[in-house]
KOLLUM-918025 format. One record per residue (C-alpha): residue number from 1; residue in one letter; x, y, z. Coordinates in pm, whole numbers. Layout:
<pts>
> NUM | A | X | Y | Z
...
</pts>
This chain:
<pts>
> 1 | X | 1692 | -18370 | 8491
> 2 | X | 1500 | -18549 | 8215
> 3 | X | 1159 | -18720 | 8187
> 4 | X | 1215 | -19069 | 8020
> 5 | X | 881 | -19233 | 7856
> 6 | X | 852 | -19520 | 7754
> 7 | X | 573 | -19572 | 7449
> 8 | X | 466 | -19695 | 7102
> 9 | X | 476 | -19390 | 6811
> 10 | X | 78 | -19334 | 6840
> 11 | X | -45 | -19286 | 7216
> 12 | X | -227 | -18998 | 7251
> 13 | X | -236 | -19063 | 7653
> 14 | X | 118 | -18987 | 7652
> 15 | X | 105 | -18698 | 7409
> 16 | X | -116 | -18509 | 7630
> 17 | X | 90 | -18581 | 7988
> 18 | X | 433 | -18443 | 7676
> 19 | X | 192 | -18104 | 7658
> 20 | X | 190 | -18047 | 8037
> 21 | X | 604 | -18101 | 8079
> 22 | X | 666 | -17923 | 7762
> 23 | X | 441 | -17656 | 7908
> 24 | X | 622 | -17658 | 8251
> 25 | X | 987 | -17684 | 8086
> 26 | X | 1064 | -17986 | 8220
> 27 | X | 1307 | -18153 | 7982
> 28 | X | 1137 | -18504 | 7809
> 29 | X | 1261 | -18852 | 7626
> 30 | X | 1019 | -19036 | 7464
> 31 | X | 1145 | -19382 | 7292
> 32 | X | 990 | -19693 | 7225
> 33 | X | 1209 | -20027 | 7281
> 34 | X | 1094 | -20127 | 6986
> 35 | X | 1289 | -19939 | 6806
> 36 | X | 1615 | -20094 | 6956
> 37 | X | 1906 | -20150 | 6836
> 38 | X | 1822 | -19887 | 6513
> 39 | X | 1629 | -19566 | 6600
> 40 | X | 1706 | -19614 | 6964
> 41 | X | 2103 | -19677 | 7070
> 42 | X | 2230 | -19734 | 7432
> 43 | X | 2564 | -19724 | 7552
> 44 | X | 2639 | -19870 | 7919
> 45 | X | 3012 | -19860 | 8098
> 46 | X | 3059 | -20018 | 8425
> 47 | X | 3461 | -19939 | 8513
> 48 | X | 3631 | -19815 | 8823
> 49 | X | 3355 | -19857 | 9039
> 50 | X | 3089 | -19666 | 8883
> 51 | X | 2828 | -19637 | 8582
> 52 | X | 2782 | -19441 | 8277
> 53 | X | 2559 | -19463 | 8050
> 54 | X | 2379 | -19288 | 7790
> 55 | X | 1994 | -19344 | 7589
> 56 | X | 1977 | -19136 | 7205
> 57 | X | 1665 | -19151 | 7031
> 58 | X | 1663 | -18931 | 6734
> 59 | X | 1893 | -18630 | 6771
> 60 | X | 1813 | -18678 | 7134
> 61 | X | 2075 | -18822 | 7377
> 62 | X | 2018 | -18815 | 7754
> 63 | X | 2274 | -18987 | 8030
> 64 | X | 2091 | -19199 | 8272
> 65 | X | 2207 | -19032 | 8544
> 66 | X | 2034 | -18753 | 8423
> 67 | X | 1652 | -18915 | 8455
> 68 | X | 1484 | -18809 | 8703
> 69 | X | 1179 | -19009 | 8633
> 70 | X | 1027 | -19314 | 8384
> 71 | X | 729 | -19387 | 8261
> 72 | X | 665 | -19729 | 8122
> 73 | X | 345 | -19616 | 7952
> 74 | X | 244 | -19870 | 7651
> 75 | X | 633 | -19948 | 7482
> 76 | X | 635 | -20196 | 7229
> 77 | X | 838 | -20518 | 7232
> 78 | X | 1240 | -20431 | 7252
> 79 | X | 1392 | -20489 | 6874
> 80 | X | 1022 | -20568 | 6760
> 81 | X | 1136 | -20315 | 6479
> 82 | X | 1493 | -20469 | 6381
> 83 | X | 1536 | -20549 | 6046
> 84 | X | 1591 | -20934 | 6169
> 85 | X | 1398 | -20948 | 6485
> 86 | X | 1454 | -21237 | 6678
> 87 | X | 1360 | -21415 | 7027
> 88 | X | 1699 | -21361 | 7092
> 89 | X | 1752 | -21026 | 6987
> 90 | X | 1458 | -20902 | 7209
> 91 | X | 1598 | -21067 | 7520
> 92 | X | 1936 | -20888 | 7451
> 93 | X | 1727 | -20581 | 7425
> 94 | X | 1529 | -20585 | 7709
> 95 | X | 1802 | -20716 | 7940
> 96 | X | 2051 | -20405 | 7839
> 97 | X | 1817 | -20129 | 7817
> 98 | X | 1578 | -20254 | 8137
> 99 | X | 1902 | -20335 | 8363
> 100 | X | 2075 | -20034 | 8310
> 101 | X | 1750 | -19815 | 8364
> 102 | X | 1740 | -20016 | 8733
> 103 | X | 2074 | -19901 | 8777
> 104 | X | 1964 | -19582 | 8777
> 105 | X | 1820 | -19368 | 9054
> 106 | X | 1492 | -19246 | 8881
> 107 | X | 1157 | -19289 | 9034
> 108 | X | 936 | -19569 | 8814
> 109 | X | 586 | -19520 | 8707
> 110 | X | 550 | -19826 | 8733
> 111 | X | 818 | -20073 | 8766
> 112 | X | 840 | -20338 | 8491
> 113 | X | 822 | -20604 | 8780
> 114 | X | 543 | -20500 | 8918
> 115 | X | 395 | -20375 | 8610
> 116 | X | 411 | -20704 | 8500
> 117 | X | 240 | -20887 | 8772
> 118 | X | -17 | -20615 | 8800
> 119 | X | -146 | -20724 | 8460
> 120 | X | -242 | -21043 | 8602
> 121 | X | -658 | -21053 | 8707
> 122 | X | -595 | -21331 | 8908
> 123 | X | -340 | -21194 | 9121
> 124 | X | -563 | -20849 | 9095
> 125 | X | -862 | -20974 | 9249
> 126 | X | -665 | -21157 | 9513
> 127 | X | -541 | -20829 | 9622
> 128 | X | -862 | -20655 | 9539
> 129 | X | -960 | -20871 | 9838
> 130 | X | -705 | -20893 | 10089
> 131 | X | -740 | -20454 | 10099
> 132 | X | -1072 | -20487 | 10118
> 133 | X | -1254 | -20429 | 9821
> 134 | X | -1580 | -20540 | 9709
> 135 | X | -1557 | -20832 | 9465
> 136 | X | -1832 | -21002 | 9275
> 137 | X | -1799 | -21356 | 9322
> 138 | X | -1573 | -21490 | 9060
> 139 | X | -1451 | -21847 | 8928
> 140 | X | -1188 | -21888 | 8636
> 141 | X | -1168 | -22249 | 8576
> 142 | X | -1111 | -22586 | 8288
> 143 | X | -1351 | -22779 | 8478
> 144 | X | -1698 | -22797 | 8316
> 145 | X | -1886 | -22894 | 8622
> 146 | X | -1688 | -22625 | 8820
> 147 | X | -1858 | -22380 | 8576
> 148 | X | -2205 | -22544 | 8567
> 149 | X | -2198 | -22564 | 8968
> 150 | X | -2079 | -22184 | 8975
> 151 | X | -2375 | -22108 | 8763
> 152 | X | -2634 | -22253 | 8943
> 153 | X | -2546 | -22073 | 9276
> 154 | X | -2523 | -21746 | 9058
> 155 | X | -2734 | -21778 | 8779
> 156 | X | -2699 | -21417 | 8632
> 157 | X | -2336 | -21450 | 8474
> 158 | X | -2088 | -21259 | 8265
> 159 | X | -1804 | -21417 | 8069
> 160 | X | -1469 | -21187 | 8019
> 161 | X | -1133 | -21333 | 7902
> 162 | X | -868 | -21345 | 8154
> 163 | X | -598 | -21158 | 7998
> 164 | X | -815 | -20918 | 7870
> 165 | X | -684 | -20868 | 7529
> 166 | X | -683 | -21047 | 7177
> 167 | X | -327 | -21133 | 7088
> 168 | X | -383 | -20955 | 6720
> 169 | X | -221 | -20707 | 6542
> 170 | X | -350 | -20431 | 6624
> 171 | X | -498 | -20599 | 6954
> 172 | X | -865 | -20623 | 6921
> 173 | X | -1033 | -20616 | 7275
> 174 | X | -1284 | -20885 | 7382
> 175 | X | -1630 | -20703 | 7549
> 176 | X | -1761 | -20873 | 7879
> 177 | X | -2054 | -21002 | 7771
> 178 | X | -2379 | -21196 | 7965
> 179 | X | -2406 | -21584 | 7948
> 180 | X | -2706 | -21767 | 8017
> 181 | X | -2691 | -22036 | 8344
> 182 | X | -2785 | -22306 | 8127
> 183 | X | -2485 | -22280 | 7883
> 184 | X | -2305 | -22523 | 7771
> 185 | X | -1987 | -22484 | 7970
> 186 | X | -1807 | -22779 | 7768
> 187 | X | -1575 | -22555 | 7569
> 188 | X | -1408 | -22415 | 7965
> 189 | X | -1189 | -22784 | 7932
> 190 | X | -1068 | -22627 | 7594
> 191 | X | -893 | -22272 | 7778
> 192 | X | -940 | -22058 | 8116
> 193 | X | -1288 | -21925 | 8108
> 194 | X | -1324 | -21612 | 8396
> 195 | X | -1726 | -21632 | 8464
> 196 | X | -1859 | -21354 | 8743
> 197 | X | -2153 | -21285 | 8919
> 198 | X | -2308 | -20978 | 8688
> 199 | X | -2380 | -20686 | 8911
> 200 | X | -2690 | -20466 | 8792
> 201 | X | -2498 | -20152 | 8768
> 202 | X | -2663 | -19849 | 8784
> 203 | X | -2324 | -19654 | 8704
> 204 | X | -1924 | -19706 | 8557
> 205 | X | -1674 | -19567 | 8803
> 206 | X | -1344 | -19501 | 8690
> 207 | X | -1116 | -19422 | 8952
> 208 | X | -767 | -19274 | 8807
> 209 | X | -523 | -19311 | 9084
> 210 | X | -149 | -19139 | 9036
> 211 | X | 69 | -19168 | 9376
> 212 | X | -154 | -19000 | 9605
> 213 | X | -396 | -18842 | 9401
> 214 | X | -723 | -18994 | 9329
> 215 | X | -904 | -18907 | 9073
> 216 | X | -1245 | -19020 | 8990
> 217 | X | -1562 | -19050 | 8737
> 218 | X | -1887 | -19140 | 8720
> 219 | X | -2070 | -19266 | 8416
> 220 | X | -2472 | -19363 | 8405
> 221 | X | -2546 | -19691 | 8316
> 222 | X | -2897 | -19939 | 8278
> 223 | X | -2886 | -20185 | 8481
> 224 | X | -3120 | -20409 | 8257
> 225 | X | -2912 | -20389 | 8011
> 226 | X | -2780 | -20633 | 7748
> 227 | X | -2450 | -20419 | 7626
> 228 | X | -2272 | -20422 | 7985
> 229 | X | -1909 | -20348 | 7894
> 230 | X | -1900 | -19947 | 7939
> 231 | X | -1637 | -19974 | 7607
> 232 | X | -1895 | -20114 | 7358
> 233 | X | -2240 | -20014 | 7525
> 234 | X | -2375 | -19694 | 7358
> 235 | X | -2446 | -19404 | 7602
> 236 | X | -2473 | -19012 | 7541
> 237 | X | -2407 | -18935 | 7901
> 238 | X | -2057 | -18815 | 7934
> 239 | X | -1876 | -18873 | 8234
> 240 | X | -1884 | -18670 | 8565
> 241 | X | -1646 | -18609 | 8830
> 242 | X | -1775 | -18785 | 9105
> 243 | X | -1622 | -18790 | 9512
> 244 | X | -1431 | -19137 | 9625
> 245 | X | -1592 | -19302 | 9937
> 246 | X | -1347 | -19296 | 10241
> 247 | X | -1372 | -19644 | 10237
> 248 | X | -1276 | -19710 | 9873
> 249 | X | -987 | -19451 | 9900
> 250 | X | -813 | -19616 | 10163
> 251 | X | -852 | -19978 | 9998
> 252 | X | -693 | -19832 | 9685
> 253 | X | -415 | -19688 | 9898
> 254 | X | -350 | -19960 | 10013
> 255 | X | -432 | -20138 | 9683
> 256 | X | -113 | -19959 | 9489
> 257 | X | 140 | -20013 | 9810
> 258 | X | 102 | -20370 | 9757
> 259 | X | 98 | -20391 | 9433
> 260 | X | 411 | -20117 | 9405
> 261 | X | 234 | -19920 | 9142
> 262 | X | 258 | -19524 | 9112
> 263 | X | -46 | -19513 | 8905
> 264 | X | -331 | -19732 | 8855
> 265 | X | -690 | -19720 | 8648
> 266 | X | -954 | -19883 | 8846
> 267 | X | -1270 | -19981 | 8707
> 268 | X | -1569 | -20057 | 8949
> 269 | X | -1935 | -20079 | 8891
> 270 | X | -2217 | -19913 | 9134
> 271 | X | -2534 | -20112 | 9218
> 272 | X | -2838 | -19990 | 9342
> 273 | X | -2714 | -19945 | 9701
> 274 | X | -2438 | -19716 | 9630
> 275 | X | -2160 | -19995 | 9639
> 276 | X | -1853 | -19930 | 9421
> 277 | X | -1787 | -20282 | 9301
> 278 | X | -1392 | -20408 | 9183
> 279 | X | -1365 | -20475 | 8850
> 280 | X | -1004 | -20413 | 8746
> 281 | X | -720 | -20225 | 8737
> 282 | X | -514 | -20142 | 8447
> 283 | X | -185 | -20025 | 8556
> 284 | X | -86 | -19818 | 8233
> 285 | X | -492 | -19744 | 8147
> 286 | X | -575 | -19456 | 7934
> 287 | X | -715 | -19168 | 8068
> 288 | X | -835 | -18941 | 7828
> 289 | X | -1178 | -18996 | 7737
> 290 | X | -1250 | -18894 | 8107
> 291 | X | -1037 | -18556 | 8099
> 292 | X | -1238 | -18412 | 7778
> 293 | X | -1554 | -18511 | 7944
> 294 | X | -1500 | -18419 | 8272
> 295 | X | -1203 | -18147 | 8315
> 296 | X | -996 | -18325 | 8569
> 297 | X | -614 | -18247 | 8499
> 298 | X | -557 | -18596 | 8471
> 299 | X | -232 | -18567 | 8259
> 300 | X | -107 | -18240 | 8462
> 301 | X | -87 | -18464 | 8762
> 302 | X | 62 | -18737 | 8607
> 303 | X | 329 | -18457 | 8467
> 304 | X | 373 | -18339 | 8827
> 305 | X | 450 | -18609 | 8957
> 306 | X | 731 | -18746 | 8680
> 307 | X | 879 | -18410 | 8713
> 308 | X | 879 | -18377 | 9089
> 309 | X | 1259 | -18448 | 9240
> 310 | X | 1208 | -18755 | 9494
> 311 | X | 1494 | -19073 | 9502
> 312 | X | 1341 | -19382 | 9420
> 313 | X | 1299 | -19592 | 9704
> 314 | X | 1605 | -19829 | 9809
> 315 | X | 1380 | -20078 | 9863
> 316 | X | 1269 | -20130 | 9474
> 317 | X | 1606 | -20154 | 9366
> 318 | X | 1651 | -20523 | 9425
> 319 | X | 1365 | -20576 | 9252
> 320 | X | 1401 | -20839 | 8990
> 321 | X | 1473 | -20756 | 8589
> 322 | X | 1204 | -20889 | 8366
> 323 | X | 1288 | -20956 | 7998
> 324 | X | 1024 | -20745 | 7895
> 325 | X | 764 | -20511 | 8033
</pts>
């Protein structure tokens, strides 16, 4: 039984999680949709009743009856790479290789679906709620006075985009930054503006959750100061492994088995009380930088559990077939 990922050429996230099945001789497929049709080829029969069909990448070629497990890790856009791409030809892509992977009987990490939905911060801190949480108050609006009113109740802001990421090539990511409360909030008519209460955070937690296992880090931080987003601020403290609160680890639980994720990279913040406040979660987050600081096999669990042999919930099946992940 075979390990299908799902990835762009360069990811060094999934290179290391490669190591530990290549290690353990567990049998791996790594392919990138956007190399389809070309570099990736897919062949799908549906006759007599039944399915067969087969995935070759390289000099690879691996029946989909044979995966035992898929990780949708960071793939690029199906026929992104075609000679002629095409709206057209990536919605013929996704539709054949995504349906026939549902057809098949391998557990997900994670769904497309959900993937998909996960990626949304509204929907995020909605949930981030409803399990129970911590949130700092939040308000993504268009309406000016919305903004000004927001600010005046909580006068120390931040400002983050709501997608997260720049739509350049390569993506260029956009640092959560501090706003003053007398801003000019005219420019929030012009585009969704996310403005939060700024917590003074007296640590970064990152909180690597695969299935069951949590994982999680702890990073120093100054609460004073200017440079608040933990990607951009410079700090020589490395990051330490650090225990989850009973509280937190439940609420994440319960966090993934709403949101139908198998793995999920939470970000909180810590105040002065102890508090682990929800930022985010990134539901194909890299994980890396926190293994080489802090030792925690990270990537060996993630490899244990794509290589472990459990059906994929019935339930999931009838989930619904994005065009793309």
């Amino acid at each position: 039984m075979t390990v299908l990922i799902l990835t762009c050429e360069q990811d060094v996230t999934a290179d290391m999680v490669v190591a530990e099945l290549n290690g353990a001789g567990v049998p791996v497929v790594r392919l990138d949709p956007a190399d389809l049709p070309g570099g990736v080829a897919l062949s799908g029969e549906y006759a007599h009743g039944s399915f067969h069909g087969h995935l070759s990448v390289g000099d690879r070629v691996v029946s989909t009856s044979g995966l035992r497990s898929i990780w949708v890790r960071r793939p690029g856009v199906p026929a992104a790479h075609a000679p002629e791409p095409s709206t057209w030809l990536t919605e013929e892509s996704a539709q054949a290789l995504y349906g026939m992977l549902h057809a098949t009987g391998a557990r997900w990490m994670n769904r497309p679906d959900a993937a998909r939905r996960a990626r949304q911060k509204p929907w995020q801190l909605h949930l981030a709620q409803r399990t129970g949480l911590p949130v700092p108050a939040t308000l993504i609006t268009t309406f000016p006075q919305a903004a000004r009113d927001f600010a005046e109740r909580f006068p120390d802001l931040v400002v983050k985009p709501v997608s997260g990421t720049h739509p350049e090539d390569p993506p260029r990511a956009v640092p959560t930054s501090r706003i003053a409360p007398d801003a000019d909030f005219t420019a929030v008519a012009f585009g969704p503006t996310l403005l939060q209460r700024r917590v003074a955070k007296y640590a970064d937690i990152r909180l690597t959750a695969v299935g069951d296992r949590l994982l999680a880090a702890r990073k120093t931080a100054d609460p004073d100061a200017d440079d608040i987003d933990v990607r951009f601020a410079p700090s020589d403290d490395p990051w330490q492994p650090v225990d989850v609160p009973p509280r937190i680890a439940t609420a994440v639980h319960d966090y993934l088995r709403q949101a139908d994720l198998a793995y999920g990279a939470f970000d909180f913040v810590e105040d002065a009380d102890g508090i682990w406040w929800f930022l985010e979660c990134n539901q194909s987050g890299q994980f890396g930088f926190v293994e080489l600081d802090t030792g925690q096999p990270i990537a060996r669990t993630l490899a244990e559990w794509l290589a472990r042999h459990e059906p994929e919930p019935e339930a999931s099946f009838n989930s619904s077939v994005p065009a793309a992940p």
